[in-house]
ChimeraX commands (.cxc) that place a marker at each C-alpha (Angstrom):
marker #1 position 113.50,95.09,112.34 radius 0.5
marker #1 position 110.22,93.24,112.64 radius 0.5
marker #1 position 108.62,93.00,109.15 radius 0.5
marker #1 position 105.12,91.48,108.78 radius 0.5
marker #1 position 102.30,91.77,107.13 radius 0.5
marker #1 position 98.22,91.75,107.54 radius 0.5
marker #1 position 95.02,92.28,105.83 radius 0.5
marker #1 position 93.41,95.35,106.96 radius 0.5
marker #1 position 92.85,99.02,107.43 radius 0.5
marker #1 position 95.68,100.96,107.84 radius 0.5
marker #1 position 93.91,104.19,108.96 radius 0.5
marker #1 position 93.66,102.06,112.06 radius 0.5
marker #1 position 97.03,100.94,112.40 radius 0.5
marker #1 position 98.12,102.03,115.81 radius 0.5
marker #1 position 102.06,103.02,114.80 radius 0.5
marker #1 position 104.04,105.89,114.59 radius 0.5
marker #1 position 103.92,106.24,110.87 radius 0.5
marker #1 position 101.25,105.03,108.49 radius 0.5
marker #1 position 102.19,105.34,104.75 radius 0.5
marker #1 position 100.00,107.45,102.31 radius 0.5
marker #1 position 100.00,106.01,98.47 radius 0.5
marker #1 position 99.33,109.22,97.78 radius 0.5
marker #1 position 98.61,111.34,94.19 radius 0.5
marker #1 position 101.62,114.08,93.57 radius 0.5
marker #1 position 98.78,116.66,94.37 radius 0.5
marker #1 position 98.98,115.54,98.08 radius 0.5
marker #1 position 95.24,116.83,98.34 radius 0.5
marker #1 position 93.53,113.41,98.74 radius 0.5
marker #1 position 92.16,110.85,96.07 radius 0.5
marker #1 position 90.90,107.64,96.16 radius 0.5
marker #1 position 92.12,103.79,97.28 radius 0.5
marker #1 position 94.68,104.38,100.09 radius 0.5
marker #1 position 94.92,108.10,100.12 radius 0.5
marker #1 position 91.31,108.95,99.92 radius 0.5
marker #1 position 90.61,106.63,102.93 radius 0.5
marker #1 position 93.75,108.08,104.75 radius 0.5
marker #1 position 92.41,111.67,104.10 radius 0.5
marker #1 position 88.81,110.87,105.66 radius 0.5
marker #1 position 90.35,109.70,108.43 radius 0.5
marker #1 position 92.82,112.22,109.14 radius 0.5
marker #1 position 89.98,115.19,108.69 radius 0.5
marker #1 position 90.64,118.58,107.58 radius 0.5
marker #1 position 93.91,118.77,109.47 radius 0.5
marker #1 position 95.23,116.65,107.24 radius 0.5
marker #1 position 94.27,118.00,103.87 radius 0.5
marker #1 position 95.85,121.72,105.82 radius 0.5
marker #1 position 99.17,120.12,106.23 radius 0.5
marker #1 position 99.40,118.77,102.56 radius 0.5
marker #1 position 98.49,122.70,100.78 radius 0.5
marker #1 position 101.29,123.54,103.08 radius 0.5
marker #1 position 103.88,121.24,102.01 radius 0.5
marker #1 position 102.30,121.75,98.49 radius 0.5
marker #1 position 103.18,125.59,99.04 radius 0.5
marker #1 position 106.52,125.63,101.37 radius 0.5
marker #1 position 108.38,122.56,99.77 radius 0.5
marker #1 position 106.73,120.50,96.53 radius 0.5
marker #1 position 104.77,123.64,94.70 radius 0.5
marker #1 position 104.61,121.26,91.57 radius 0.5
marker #1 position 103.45,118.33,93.24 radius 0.5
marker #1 position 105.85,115.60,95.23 radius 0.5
marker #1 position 107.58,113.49,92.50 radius 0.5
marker #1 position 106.96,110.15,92.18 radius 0.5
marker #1 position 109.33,107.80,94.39 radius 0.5
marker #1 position 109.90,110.71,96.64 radius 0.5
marker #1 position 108.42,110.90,100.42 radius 0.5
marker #1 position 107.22,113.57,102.86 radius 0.5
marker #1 position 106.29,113.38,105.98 radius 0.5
marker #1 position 102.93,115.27,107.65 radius 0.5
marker #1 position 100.99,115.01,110.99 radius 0.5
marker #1 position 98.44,112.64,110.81 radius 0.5
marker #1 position 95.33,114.34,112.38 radius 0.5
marker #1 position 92.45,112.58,113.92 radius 0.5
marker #1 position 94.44,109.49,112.72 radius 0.5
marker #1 position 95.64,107.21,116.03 radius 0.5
marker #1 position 99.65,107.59,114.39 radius 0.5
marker #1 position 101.49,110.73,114.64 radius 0.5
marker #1 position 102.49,110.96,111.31 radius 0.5
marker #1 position 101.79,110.42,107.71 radius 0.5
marker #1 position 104.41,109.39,105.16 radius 0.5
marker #1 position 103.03,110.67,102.04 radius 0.5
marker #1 position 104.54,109.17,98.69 radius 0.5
marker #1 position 103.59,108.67,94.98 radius 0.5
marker #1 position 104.10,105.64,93.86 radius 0.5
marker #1 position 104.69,104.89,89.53 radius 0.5
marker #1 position 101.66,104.71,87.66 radius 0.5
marker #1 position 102.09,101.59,84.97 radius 0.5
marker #1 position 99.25,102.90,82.83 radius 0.5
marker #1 position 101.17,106.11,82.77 radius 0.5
marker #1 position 104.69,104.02,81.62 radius 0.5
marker #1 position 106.21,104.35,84.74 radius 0.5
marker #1 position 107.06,100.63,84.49 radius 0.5
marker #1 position 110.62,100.96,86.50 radius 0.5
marker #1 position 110.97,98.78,89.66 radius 0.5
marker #1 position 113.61,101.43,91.10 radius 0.5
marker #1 position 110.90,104.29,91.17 radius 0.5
marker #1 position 108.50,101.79,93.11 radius 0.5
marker #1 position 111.69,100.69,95.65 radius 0.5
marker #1 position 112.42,104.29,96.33 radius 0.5
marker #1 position 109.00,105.15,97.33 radius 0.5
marker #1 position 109.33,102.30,100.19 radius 0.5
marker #1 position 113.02,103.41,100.81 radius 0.5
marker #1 position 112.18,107.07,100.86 radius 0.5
marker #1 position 108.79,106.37,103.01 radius 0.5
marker #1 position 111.28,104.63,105.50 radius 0.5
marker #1 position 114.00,107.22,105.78 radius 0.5
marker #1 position 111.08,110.18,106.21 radius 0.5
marker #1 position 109.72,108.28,109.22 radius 0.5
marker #1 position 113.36,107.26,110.90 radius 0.5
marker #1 position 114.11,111.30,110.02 radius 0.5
marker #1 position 110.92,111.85,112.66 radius 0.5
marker #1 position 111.44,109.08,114.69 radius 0.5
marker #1 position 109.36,106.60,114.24 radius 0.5
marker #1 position 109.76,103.22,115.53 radius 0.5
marker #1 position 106.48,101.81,113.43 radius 0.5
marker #1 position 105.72,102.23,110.01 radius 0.5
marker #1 position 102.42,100.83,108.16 radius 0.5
marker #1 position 102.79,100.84,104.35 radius 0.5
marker #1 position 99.87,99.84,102.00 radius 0.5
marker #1 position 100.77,97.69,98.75 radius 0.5
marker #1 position 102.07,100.74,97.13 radius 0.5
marker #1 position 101.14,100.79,92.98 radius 0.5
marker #1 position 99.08,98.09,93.48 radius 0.5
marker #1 position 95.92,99.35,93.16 radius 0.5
marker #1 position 94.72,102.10,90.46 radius 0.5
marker #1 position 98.41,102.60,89.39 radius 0.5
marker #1 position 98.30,99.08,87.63 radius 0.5
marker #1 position 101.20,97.25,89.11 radius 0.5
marker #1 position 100.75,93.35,89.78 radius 0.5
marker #1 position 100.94,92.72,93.81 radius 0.5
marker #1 position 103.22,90.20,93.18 radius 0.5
marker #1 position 105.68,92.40,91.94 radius 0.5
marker #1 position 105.24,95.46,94.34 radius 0.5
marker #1 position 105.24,92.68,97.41 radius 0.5
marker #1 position 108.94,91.22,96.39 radius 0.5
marker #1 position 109.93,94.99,95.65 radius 0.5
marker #1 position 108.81,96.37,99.34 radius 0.5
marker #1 position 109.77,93.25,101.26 radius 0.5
marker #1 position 113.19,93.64,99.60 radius 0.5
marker #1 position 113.41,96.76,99.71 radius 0.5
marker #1 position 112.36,97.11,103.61 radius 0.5
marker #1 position 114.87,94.45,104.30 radius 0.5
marker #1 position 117.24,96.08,102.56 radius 0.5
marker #1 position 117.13,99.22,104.35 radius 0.5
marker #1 position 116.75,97.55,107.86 radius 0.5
marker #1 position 120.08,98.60,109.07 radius 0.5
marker #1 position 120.47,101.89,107.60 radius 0.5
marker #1 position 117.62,102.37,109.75 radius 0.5
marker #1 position 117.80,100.53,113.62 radius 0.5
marker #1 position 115.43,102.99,115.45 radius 0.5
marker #1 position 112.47,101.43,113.02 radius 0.5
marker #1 position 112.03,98.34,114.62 radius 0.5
marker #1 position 108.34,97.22,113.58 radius 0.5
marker #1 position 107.54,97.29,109.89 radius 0.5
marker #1 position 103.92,96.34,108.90 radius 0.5
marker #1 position 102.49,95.82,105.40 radius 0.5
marker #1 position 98.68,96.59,105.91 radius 0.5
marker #1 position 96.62,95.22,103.12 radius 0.5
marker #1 position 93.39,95.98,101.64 radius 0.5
marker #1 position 92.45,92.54,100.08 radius 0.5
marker #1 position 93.45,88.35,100.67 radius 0.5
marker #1 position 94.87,88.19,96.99 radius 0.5
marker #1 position 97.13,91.06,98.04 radius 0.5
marker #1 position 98.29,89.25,101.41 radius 0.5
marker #1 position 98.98,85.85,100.08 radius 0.5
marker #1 position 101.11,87.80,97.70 radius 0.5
marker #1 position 103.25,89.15,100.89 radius 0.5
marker #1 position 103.57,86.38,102.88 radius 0.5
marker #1 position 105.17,84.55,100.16 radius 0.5
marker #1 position 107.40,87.53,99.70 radius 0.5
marker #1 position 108.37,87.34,103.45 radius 0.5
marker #1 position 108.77,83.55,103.32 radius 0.5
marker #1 position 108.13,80.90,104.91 radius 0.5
marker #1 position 108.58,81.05,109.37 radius 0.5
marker #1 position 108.71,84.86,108.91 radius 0.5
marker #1 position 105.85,86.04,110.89 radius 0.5
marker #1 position 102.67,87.26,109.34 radius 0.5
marker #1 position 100.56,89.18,111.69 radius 0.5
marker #1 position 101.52,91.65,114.80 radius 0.5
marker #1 position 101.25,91.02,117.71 radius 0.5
marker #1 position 98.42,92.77,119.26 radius 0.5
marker link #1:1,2 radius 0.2
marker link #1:2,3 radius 0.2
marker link #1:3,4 radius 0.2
marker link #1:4,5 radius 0.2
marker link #1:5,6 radius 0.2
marker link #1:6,7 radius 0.2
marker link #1:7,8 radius 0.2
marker link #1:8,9 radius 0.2
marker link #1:9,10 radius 0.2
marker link #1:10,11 radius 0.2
marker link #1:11,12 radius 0.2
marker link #1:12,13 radius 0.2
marker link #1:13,14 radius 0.2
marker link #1:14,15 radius 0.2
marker link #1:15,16 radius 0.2
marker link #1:16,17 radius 0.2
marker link #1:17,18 radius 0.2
marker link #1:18,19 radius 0.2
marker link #1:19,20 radius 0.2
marker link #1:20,21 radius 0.2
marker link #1:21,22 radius 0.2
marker link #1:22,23 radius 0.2
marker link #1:23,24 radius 0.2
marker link #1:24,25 radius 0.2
marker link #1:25,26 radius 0.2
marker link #1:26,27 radius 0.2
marker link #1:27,28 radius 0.2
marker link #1:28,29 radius 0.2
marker link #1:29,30 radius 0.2
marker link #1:30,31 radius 0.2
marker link #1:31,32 radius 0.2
marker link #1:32,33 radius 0.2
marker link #1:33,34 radius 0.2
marker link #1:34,35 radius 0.2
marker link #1:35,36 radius 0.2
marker link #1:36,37 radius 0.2
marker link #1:37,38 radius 0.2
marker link #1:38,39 radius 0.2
marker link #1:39,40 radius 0.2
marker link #1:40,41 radius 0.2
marker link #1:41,42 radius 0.2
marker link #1:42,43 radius 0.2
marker link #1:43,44 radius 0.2
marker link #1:44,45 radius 0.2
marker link #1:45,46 radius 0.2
marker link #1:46,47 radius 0.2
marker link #1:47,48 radius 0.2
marker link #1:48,49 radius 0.2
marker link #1:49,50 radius 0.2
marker link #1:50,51 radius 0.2
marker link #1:51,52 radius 0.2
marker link #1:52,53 radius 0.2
marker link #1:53,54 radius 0.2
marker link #1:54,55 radius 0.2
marker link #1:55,56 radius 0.2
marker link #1:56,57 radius 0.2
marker link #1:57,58 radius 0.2
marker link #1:58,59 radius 0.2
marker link #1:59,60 radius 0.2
marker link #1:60,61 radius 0.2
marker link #1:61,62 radius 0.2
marker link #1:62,63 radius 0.2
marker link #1:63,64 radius 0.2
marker link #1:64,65 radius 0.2
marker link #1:65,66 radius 0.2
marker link #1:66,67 radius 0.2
marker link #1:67,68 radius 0.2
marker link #1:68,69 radius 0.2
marker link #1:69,70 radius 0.2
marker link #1:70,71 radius 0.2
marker link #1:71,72 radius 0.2
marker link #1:72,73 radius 0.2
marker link #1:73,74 radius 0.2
marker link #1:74,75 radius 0.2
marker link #1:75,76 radius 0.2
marker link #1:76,77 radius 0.2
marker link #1:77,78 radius 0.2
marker link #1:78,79 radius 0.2
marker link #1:79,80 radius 0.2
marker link #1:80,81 radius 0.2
marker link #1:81,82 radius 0.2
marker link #1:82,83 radius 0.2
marker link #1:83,84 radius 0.2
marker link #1:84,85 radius 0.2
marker link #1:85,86 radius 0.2
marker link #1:86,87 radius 0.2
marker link #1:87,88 radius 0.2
marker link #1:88,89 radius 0.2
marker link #1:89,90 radius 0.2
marker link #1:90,91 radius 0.2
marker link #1:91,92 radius 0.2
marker link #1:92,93 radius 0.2
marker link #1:93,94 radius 0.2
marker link #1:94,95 radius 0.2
marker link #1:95,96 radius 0.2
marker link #1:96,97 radius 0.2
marker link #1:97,98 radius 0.2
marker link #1:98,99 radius 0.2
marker link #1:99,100 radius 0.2
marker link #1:100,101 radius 0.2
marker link #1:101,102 radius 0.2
marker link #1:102,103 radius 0.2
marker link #1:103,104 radius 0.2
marker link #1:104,105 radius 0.2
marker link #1:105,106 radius 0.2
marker link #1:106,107 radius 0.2
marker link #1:107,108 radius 0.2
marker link #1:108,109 radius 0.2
marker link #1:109,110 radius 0.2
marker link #1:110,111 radius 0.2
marker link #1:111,112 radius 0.2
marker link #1:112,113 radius 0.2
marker link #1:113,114 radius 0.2
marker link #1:114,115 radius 0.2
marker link #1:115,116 radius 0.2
marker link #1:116,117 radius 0.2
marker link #1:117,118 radius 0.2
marker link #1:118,119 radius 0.2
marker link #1:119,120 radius 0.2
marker link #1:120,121 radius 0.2
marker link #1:121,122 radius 0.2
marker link #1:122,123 radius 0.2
marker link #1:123,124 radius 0.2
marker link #1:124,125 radius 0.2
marker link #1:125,126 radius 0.2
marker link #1:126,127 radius 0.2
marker link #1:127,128 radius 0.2
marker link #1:128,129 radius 0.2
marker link #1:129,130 radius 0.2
marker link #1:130,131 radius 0.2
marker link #1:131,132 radius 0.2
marker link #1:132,133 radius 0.2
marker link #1:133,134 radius 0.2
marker link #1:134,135 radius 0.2
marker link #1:135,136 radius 0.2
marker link #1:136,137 radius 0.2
marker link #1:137,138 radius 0.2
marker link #1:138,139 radius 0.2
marker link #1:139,140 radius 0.2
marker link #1:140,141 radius 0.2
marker link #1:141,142 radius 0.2
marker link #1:142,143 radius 0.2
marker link #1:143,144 radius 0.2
marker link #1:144,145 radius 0.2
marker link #1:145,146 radius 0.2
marker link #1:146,147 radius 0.2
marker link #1:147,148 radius 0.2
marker link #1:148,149 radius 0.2
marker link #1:149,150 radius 0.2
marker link #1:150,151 radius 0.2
marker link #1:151,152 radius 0.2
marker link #1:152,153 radius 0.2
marker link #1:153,154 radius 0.2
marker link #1:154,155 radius 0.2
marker link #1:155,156 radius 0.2
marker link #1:156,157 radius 0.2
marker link #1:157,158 radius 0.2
marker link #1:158,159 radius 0.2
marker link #1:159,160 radius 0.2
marker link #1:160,161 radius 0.2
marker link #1:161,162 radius 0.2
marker link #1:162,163 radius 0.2
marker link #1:163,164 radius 0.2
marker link #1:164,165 radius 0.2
marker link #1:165,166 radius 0.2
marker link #1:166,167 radius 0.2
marker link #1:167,168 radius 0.2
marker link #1:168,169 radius 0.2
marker link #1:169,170 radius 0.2
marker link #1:170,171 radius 0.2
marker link #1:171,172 radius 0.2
marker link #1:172,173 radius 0.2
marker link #1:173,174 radius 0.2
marker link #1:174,175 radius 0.2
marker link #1:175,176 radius 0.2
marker link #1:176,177 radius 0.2
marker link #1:177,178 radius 0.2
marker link #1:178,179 radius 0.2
marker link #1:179,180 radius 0.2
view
């Protein structure tokens, strides 16, 4: 598996599977999954009450994953997942690795071969991009092998503080940016 990382804007990412740091609602917000949910269009927001009916009626958990179509979006799919909230106490490492682990086996359970995640937690939810980048590099890496079909991880992120913060969680000679 190919892990890198780039600053950018994921609802341009041209993979199989971009990430959602979605709300539990699933029906759009701001940071990540507002900007996913403009870009995807109505279809989007269609799929989501769906899921929100069939599957998750009280909202997707945090740490848990589902997987949607993406809409006008240039991936097929959308991983959605709720990442912990620090302002809310939800101050556990493990809930913020199983929303990377769980993103990961929802797109392999699809088929995707390319995932984009966003710094998940990192934003509104309060969580210090330090922390969150050693978490989902480890936690990617980790999971590498359960999952061999995923062959092209990207960490798509929305500002240079963020991004200096994953490339020093990828180390040094690990490669940075994909190759377009």
């Amino acid at each position: 598996m190919r892990i890198t990382c780039h600053l950018g804007d994921i609802t341009t990412e041209r993979v199989d599977a971009v990430v959602n740091a979605a709300n539990s609602t699933l029906l759009g917000g701001g940071g990540v999954d507002g900007a996913i949910h403009r870009a995807a269009g109505p279809e989007l927001l269609a799929e989501c009450r769906r899921v929100r009916a069939d599957r998750w009626p009280d909202g997707l958990p945090v740490g848990e994953a589902v997987v949607t179509g993406a809409g006008r979006l240039p991936a097929r799919w959308v991983v959605h997942t709720v990442g912990p909230d620090r302002h809310r106490g939800q101050t556990d490492p493990a809930l913020l690795a199983s929303c990377f682990r769980r993103s990961l086996e929802e797109a392999a359970k699809v088929g995707a071969t390319s995932v984009a995640f966003p710094a998940v937690s990192a934003g509104i939810y309060g969580w210090d991009p330090a922390e969150v980048a050693r978490v989902a590099v480890a936690t990617v890496r980790g999971a590498a092998d359960l999952h061999p079909a995923v062959t092209d991880v990207r960490f798509v992120l929305f500002s240079p503080d963020v991004l200096r913060e994953f490339e020093a969680a990828l180390g040094p000679g690990q490669p940075k940016r994909p190759e377009m």
